[in-house]
C-alpha positions as MATLAB code, in Angstrom:
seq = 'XXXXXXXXXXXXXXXXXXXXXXXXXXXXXXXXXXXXXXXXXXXXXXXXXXXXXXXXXXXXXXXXXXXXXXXXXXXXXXXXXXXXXXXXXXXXXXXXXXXXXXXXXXXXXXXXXXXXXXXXXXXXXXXXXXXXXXXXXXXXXXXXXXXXXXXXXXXXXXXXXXXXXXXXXXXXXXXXXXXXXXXXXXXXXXXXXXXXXXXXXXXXXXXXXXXXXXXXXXXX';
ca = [
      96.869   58.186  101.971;
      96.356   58.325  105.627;
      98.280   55.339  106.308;
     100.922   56.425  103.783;
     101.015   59.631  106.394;
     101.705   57.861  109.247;
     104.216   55.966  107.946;
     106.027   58.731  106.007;
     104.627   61.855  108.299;
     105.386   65.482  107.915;
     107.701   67.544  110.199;
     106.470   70.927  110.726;
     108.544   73.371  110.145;
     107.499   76.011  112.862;
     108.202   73.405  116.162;
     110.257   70.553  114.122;
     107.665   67.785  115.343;
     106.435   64.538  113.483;
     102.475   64.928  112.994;
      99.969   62.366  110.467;
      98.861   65.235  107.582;
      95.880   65.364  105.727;
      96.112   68.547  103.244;
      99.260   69.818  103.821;
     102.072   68.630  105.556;
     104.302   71.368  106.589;
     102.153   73.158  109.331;
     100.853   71.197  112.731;
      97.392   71.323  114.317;
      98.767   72.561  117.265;
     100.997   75.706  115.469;
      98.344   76.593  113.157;
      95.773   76.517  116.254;
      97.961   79.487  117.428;
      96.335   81.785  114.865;
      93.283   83.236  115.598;
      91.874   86.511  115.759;
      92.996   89.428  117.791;
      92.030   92.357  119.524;
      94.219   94.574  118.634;
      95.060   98.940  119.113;
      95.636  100.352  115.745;
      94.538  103.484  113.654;
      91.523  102.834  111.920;
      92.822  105.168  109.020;
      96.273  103.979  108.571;
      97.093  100.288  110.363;
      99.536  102.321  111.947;
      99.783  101.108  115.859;
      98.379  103.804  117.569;
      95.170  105.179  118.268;
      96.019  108.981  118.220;
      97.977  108.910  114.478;
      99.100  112.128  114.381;
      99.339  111.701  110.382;
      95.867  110.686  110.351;
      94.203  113.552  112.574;
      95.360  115.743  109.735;
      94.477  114.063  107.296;
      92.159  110.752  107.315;
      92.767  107.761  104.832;
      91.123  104.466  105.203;
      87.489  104.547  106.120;
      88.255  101.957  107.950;
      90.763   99.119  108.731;
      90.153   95.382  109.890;
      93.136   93.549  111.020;
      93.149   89.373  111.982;
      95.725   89.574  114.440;
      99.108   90.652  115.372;
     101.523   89.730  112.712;
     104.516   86.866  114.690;
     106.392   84.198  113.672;
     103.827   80.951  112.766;
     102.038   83.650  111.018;
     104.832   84.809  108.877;
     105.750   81.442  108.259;
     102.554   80.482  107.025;
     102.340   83.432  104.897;
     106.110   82.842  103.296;
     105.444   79.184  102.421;
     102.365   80.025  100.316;
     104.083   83.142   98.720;
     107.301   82.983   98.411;
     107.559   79.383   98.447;
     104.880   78.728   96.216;
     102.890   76.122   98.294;
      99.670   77.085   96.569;
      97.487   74.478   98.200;
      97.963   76.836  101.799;
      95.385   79.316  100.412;
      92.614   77.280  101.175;
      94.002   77.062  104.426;
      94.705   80.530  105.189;
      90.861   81.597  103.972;
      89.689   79.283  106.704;
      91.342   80.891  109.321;
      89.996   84.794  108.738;
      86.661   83.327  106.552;
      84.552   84.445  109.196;
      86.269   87.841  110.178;
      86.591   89.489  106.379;
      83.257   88.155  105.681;
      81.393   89.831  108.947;
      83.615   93.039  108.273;
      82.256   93.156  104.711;
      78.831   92.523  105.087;
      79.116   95.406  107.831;
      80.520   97.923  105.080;
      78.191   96.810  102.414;
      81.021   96.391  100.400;
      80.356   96.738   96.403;
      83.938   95.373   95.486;
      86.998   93.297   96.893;
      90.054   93.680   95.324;
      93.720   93.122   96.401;
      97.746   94.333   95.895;
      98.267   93.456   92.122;
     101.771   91.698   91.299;
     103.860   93.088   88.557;
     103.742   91.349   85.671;
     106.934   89.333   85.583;
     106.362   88.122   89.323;
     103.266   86.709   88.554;
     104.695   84.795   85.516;
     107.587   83.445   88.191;
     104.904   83.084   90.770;
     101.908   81.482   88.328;
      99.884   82.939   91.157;
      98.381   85.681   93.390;
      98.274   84.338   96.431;
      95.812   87.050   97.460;
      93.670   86.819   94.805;
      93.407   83.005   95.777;
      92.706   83.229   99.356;
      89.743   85.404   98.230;
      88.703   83.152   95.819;
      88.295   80.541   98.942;
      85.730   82.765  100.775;
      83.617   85.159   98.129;
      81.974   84.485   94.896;
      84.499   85.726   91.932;
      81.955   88.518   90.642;
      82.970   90.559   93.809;
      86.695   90.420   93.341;
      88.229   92.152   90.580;
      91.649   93.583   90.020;
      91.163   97.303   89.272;
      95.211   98.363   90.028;
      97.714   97.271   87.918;
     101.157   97.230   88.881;
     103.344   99.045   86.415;
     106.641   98.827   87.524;
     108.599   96.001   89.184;
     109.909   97.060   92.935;
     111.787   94.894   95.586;
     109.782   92.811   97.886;
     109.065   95.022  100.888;
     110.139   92.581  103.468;
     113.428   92.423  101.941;
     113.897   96.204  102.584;
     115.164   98.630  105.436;
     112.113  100.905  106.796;
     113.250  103.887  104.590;
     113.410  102.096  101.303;
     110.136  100.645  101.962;
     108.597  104.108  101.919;
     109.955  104.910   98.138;
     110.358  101.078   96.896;
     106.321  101.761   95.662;
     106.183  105.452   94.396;
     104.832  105.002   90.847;
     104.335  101.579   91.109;
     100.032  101.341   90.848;
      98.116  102.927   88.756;
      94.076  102.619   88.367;
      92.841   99.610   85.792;
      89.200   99.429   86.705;
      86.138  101.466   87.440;
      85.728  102.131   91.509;
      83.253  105.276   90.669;
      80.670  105.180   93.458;
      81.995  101.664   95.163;
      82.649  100.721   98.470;
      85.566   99.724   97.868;
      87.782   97.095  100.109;
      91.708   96.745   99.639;
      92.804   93.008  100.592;
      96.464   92.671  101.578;
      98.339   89.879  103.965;
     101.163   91.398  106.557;
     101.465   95.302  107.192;
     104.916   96.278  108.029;
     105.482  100.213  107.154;
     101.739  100.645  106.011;
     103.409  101.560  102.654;
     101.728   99.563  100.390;
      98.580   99.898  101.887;
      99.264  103.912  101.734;
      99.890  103.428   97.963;
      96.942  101.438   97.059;
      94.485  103.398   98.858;
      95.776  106.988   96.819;
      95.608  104.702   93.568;
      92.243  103.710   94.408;
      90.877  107.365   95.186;
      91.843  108.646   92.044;
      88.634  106.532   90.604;
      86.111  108.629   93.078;
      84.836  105.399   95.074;
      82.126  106.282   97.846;
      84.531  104.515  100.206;
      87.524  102.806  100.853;
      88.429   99.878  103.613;
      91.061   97.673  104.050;
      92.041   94.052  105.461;
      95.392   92.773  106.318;
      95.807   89.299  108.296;
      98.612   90.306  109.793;
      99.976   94.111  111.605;
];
């Protein structure tokens, strides 16, 4: 196959050059070296990306909030091959890259139980996949993740919409599937844009009474 590779090799499609591919072939050594983890300034409450939220000094959310790295372009690209383009075989790639973060963050938390932004229905029959769901898969054993919010109604892809619609694309969308009672509870999701979805999870998730609630995003 390696031969085959270096005959026929890939051309990546974040810098356009030639490179000799072993799992994948659409991402280079050299772009994919480019993300790593960040430290990054963000409310620990919301994701939002400030330390001071105003919002959140009110009113807290989010025990806490672990975020890879700032969210740029190799990162988004990674992220819109596997999901929207389907290229399932990237999740193994992707749990690689944050393995050791989510798993350090969770151990620190004592998490009880992962679980992650449910599609609707009819997406995941287009899909055939969760791409979150199989990143997870990569880096805990399956009788930590469950899905315990369904998605009830069928909304827009967020990163198609303006910042306003995002805020209302998700009212109604979740609702609560699966016990949380007494769990420390931590909400997987890729890129953070408006916090929306992470906002609408975590008020989903309360309504079950967990002891806590965290949340991971790759990307801000």
């Amino acid at each position: 196959m390696n031969i085959l590779n270096a005959i026929f090799p890939g051309k990546c499609v974040i810098c356009g050059k030639l490179f000799i591919f072993e799992k994948q072939n659409l991402f280079c050594e050299e772009c994919l070296s480019k993300i790593k983890k960040e430290k990054l300034i963000y409310c620990k409450s919301c994701g939002a990306k400030e330390i001071n939220c105003q919002r959140c000094i009110k009113k807290r959310f989010y025990d806490d909030i672990q975020i890879f790295r700032s969210n740029d372009y190799t990162l988004t690209q990674l992220i819109y091959w596997f999901k929207i383009k389907k290229f399932k075989n990237l999740s193994h790639l992707i749990a690689e890259k944050i393995k050791e973060d989510i798993t350090t963050f969770t151990q620190e938390k004592k998490i009880d139980l992962i679980t992650f932004v449910p599609l609707h229905r009819k997406t995941l029959k287009e899909r055939g996949f969760n791409h979150l769901k199989e990143i997870l898969l990569h880096i805990f054993p399956s009788y930590m993740i469950r899905e315990v919010v369904e998605k009830v109604r069928d909304t827009q892809l967020q990163m198609n919409l303006k910042k306003a619609e995002r805020v209302t694309n998700l009212d109604g969308a979740f609702r609560l599937s699966g016990s949380v009672k007494d769990k420390k509870v931590l909400i997987f999701d890729d890129i953070m844009t408006t916090g929306t979805t992470m906002l609408q999870m975590y008020r989903t998730i309360k309504k079950g009474k967990p002891e806590k609630i965290f949340g991971y995003l790759i990307g801000r």
